[in-house]
LUMSESE-996912 format. One record per residue (C-alpha): residue in three letters; y, x, z. Coordinates in Angstrom, 2 decimals. Each point is the difference from the previous one (the first is absolute). Layout:
BEGIN
[r ALA [Y X Z]];
...
This chain:
BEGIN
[r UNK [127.87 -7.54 -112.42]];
[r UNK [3.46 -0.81 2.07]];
[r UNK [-0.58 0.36 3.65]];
[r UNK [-1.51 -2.34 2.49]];
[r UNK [0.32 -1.13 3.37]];
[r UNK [-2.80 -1.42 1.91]];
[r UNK [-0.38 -0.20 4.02]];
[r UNK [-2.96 1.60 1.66]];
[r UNK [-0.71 -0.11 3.68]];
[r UNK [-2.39 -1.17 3.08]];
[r UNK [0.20 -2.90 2.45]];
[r UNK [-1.87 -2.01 2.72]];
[r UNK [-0.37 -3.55 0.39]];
[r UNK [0.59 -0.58 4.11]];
[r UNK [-0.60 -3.82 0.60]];
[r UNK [2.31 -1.30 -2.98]];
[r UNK [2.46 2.87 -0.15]];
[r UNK [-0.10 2.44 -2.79]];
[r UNK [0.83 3.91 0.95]];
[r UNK [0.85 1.14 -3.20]];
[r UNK [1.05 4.17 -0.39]];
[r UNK [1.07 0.44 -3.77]];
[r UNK [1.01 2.85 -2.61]];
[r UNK [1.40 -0.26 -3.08]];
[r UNK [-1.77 2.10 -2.99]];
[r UNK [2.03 0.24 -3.45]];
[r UNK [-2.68 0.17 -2.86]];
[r UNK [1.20 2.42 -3.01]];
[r UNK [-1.76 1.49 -3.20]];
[r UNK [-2.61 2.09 1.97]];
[r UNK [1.40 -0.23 3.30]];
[r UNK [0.59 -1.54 3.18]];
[r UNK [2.22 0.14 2.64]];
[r UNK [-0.23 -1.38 3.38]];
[r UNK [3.54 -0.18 2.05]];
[r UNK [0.56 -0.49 4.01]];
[r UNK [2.40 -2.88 1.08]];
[r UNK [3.04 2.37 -0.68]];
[r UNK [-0.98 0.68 -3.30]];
[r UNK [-1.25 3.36 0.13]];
[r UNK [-2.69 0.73 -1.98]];
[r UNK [-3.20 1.47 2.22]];
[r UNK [-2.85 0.03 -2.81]];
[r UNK [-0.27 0.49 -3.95]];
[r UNK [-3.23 -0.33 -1.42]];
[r UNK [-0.42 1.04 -3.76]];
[r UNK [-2.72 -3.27 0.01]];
[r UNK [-0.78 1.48 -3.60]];
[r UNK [-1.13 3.46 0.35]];
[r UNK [-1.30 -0.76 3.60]];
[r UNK [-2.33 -3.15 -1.96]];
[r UNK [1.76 -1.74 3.14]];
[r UNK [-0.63 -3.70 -0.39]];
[r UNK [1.77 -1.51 3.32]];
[r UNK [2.58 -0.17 1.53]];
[r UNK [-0.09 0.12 3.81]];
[r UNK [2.54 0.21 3.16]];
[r UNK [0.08 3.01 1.96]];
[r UNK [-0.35 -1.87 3.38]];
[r UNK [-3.06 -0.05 1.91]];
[r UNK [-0.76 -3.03 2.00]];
[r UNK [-0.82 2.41 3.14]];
[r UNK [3.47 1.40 -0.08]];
[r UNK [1.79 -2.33 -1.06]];
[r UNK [-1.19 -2.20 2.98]];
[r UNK [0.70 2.33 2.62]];
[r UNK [3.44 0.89 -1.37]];
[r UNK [0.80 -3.79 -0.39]];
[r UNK [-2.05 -2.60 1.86]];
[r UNK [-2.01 1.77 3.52]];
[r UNK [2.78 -0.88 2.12]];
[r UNK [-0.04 -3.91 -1.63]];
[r UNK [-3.64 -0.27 0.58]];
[r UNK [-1.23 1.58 2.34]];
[r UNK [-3.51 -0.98 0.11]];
[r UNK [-0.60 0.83 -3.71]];
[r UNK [-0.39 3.06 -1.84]];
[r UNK [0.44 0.18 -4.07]];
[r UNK [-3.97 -1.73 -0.66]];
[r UNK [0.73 -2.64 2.66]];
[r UNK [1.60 -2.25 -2.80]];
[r UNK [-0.61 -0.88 -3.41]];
[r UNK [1.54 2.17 -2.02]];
[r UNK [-0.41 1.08 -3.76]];
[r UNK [2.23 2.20 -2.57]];
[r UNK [2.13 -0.83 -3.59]];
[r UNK [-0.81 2.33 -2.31]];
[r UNK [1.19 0.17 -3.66]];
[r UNK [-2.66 0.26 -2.65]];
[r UNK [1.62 2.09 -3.06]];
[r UNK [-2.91 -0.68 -2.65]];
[r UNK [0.27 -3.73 0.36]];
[r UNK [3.81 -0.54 0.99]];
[r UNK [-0.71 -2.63 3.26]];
[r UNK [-0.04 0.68 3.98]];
[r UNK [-3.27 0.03 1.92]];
[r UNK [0.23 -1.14 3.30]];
[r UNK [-2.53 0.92 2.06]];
[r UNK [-0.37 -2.69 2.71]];
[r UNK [-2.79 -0.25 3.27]];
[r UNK [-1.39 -3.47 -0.73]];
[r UNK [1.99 -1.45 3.24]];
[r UNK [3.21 0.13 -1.95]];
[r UNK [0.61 -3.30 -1.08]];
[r UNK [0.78 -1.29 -3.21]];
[r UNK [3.47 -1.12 0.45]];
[r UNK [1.12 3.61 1.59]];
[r UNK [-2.09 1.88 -3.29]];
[r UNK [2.97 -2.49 -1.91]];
[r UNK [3.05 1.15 2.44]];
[r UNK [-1.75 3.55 -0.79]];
[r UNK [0.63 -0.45 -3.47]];
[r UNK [3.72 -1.68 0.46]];
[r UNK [0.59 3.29 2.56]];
[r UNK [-0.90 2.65 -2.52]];
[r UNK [1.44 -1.51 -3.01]];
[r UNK [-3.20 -0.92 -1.45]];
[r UNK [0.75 -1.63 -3.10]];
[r UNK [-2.16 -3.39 -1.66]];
[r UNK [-3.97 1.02 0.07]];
[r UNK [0.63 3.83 0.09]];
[r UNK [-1.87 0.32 2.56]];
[r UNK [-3.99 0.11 1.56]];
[r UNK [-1.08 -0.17 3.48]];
[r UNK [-3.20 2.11 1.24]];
[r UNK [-1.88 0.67 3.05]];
[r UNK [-0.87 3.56 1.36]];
[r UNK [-1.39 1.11 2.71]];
[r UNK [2.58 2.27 1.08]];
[r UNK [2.24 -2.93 0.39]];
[r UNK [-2.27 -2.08 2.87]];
[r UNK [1.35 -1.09 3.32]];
[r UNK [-1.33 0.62 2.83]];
[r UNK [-1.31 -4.01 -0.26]];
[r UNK [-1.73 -0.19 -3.11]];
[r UNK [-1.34 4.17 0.81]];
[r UNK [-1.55 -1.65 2.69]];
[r UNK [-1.26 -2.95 -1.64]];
[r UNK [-1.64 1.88 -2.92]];
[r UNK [-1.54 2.32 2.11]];
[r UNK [-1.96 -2.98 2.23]];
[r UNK [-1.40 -1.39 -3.56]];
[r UNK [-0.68 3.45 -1.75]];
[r UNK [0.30 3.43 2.68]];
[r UNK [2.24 2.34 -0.16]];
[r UNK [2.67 0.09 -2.73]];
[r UNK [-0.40 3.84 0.21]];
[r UNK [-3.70 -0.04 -0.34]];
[r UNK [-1.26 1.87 -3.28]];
């Protein structure tokens, strides 16, 4: 296997803007590398020995938000928004993007055009880690508590 590049990363939808934060991971034999925007590399994974089978971005919505986007909006913390994650599936070569139902259809598509998602390589879930505060709400009126057991 030559290596690969794919783009892995997390982003909110805020009214019709995307907020996109992205790494690049290069794919190898039983490897994978994940780089910073200069190029340095900041995590190998032997994906192999590990039985690793995605490939995620370091960044954590929480931090990334405050580092980024508190000062911008102000009345908002990381949840406030919808938000999801790309991830990188290794045992069936496509993207996953995980996506709170408010993100519309045509930002999944400028999703797929921003991470260099090729053709139909890709599947969209739902997870209830990735909720805004909206639809957290919502779900709880019809069903209780998303953190009841």
């Amino acid at each position: 296997m030559s290596k690969k590049e794919i783009i892995v990363g997390i982003y909110w939808q805020i009214d019709d803007e995307l907020l996109c934060n992205k790494e690049v991971a290069e794919i190898k034999e039983s490897t994978f590398e994940i780089f910073d925007d200069n190029g340095k590399c900041i995590q190998t994974v032997e994906y192999k020995k590990d039985n690793v089978s995605r490939i995620s971005s370091t960044f954590g919505h929480d931090s990334i938000w405050e580092k980024f986007y508190t000062r911008k909006y102000k009345n908002a913390d990381y949840a406030t928004h919808p938000r999801g994650r790309v991830l990188y599936d290794l045992q069936n070569n496509r993207h996953i993007i995980f996506a709170d139902k408010c993100v519309t259809q045509d930002n999944i598509l400028k999703l797929v055009e921003a991470f260099e998602i090729g053709g139909s390589e890709y599947t969209v879930e739902r997870d209830f880690h990735y909720m805004c505060d909206k639809c957290v709400a919502d779900y709880e009126e019809d069903n209780g508590s998303i953190f009841d057991d």
